[in-house]
N, C-alpha and C positions, 0 to 999 in steps of 0.2 A: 075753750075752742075745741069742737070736733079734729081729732089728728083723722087726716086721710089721706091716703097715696093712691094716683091713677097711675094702671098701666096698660100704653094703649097701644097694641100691634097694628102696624101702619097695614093700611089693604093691600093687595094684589100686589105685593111687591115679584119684582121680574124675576125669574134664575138668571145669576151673574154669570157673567163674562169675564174670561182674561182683558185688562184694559179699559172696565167701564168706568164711567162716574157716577160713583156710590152717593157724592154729595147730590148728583142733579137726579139721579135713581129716589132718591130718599124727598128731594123738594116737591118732586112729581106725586112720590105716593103721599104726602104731607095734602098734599092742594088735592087728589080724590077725597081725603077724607074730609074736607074744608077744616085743616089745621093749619093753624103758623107758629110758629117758632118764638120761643121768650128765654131771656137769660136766664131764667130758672130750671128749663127743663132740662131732663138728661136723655141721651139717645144713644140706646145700647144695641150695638150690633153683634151677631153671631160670629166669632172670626171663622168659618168657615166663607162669609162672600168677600170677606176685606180676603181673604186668599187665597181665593179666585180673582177677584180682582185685578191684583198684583200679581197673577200669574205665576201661583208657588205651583200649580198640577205638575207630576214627575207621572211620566210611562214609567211604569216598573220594565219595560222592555229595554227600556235604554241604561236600566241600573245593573254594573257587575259588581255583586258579592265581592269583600276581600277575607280572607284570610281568619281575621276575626270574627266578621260577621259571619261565615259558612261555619264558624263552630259555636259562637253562640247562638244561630238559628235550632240547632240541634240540641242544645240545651231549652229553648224557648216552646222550639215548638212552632216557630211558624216561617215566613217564607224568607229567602235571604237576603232577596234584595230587600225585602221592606226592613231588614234589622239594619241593612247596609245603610238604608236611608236614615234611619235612626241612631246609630252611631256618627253619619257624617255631621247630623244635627245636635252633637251629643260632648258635652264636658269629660263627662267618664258617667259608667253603666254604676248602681246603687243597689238594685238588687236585679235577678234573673233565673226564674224558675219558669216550671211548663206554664204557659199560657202568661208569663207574665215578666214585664221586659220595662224595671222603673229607671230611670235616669234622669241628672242633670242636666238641662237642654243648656244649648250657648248663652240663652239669653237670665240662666239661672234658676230656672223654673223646676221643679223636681216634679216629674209627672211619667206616664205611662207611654210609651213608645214617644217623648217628645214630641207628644201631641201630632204626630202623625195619622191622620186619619184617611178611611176609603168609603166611609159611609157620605150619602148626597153627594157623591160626583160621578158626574154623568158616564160610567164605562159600566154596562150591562156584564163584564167579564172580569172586572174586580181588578184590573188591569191598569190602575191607575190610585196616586194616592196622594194629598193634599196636605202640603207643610205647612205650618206657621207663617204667620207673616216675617219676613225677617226682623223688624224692630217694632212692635207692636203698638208701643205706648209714640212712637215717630207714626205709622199709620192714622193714631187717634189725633195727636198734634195735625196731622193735614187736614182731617176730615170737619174737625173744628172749624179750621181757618178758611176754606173753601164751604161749609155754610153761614160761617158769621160775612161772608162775603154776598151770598148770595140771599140769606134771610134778615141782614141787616141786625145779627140777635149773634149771641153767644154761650150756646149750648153747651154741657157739658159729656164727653163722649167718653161712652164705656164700650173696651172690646170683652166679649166677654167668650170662656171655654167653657164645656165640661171635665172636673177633677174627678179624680175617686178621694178619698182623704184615709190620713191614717186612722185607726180605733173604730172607722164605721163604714158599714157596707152601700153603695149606691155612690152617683157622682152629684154634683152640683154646678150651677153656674159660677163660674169664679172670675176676676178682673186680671187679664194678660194683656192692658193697655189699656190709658187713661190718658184723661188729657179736662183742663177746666175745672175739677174739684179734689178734695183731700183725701186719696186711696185707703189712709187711715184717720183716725178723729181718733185724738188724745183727751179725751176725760178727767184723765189724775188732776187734782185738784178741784174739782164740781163738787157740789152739794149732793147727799140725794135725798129723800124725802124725811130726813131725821136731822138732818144738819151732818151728818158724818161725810166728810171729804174723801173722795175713791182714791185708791193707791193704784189699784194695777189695770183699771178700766183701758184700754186702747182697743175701739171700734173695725173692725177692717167692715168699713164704709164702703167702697165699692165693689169687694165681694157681696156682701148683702145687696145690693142694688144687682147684681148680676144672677143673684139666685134667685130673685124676686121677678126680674125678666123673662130668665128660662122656662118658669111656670106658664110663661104666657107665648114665647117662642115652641116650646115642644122640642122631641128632640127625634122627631121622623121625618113624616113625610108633609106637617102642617103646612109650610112655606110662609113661617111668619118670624125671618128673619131682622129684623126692626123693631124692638119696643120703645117709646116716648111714654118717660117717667115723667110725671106732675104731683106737685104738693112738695116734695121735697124740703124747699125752703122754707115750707110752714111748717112742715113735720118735725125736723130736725134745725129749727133756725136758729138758735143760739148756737146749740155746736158747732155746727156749720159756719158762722157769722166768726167763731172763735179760732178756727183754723186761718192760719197767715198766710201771706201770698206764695211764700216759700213751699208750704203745706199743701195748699192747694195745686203745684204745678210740681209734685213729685210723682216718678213716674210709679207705674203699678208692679215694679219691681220692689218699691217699697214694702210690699205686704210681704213676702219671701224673708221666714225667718233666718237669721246668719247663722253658718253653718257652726260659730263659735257658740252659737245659745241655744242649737238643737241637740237634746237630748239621745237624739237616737239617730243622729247622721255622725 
């Protein structure tokens, strides 16, 4: 059997809104492309509209610097409220040099200005900057359940960011909230084409599905916030079949190595 994977950027989808319905946003642009919906597919969103959505936008005019953040801005290098915002967002800071500002966000995630971003939000003055969703992989649990309501079908929903990662230059799409399938696929124990049984094989499944996306979302000005994955279950159906129901409804903090097993935190 041919392995194939479609990935299909839903059309004209709208610029969100504080407050819209990303499930009736997404059913509308699904029915322009004459799509429906099946338990197999997976529908990866950019979490920049799930936060919009949710109304994470912060005026930097309304944000006062403290104490911290005015002396780590001056070590970073950049503006204070946006450190301020990033530290409110923030476990403790990991590393911080010029231009560069890593930390442990609340939700665990070890990334670059906790994912605070000002790129695609609508302030022509740079005067505005967009957080995280507060619980990401809860965002994805809704958006499931409000289209398995509406499409009669049971989708599996990937929120997905841009990383940078350690040892290599460039970001990727990575999964900061899931919902419907196994963020990782455990392999230990499989065959592979010799009979030799894999020891240390562990998949991160939904990052791949999220990097896989991004190629087709872009990361400017495309406006092709929405990708619908297909083939999945043929590509990957054993694996996939082989993760248990506990597996598959773990959330996408699962992939987040423990800080007892990172070598270098």
């Amino acid at each position: 059997m041919t392995a194939q994977l479609r990935l299909l950027a839903l059309p004209d989808f709208p610029v969100v809104q504080p407050g819209d319905d990303l499930a009736g946003l997404t059913m509308a642009a699904l029915s322009r492309a004459d799509l429906s919906l099946s338990d197999d597919d997976v529908l990866v969103y950019a979490q920049k509209i799930i936060s919009k959505a949710e109304g994470r936008q912060v005026a930097l005019a309304s944000v006062t610097p403290g104490t911290q953040a005015l002396q780590l801005a001056r070590v970073v290098q950049k503006d204070a409220r946006l450190v301020e915002l990033v530290l409110r967002e923030s476990r403790r800071v990991v590393r911080a040099a010029k231009d560069v500002l890593i930390v442990e966000d609340r939700r665990g995630l070890i990334m670059a200005n906790a994912g605070i971003d000002q790129s695609n939000v609508a302030d022509a003055a740079g005067e505005q900057a967009l957080l995280l969703p507060q619980d990401p992989d809860a965002s994805a649990a809704r958006l499931a359940a409000q289209l398995r309501r509406l499409a009669g079908a049971a989708p599996a929903i990937i929120i997905a960011d841009s990383f940078g990662r350690p040892w290599r230059l460039g970001t990727v799409g990575v999964a900061i909230g899931c919902a419907g399938l196994a963020p990782l696929l455990d392999l230990r124990g499989q065959q592979d084409l010799f009979g030799r049984a894999l020891r240390v094989t562990v998949v991160g499944h939904a990052d791949e599905l999220a990097a896989a996306a991004s190629l087709v979302m872009g990361q400017a000005d495309e406006g092709r916030p929405v990708v619908l994955v297909r083939g999945l279950a043929t590509l990957r159906g054993a694996a996939v079949r082989a993760a248990s129901g506990s597996e598959r409804h773990q959330p996408a903090t699962a992939l987040v190595r423990p800080a007892a097993e990172d070598l270098f935190r």
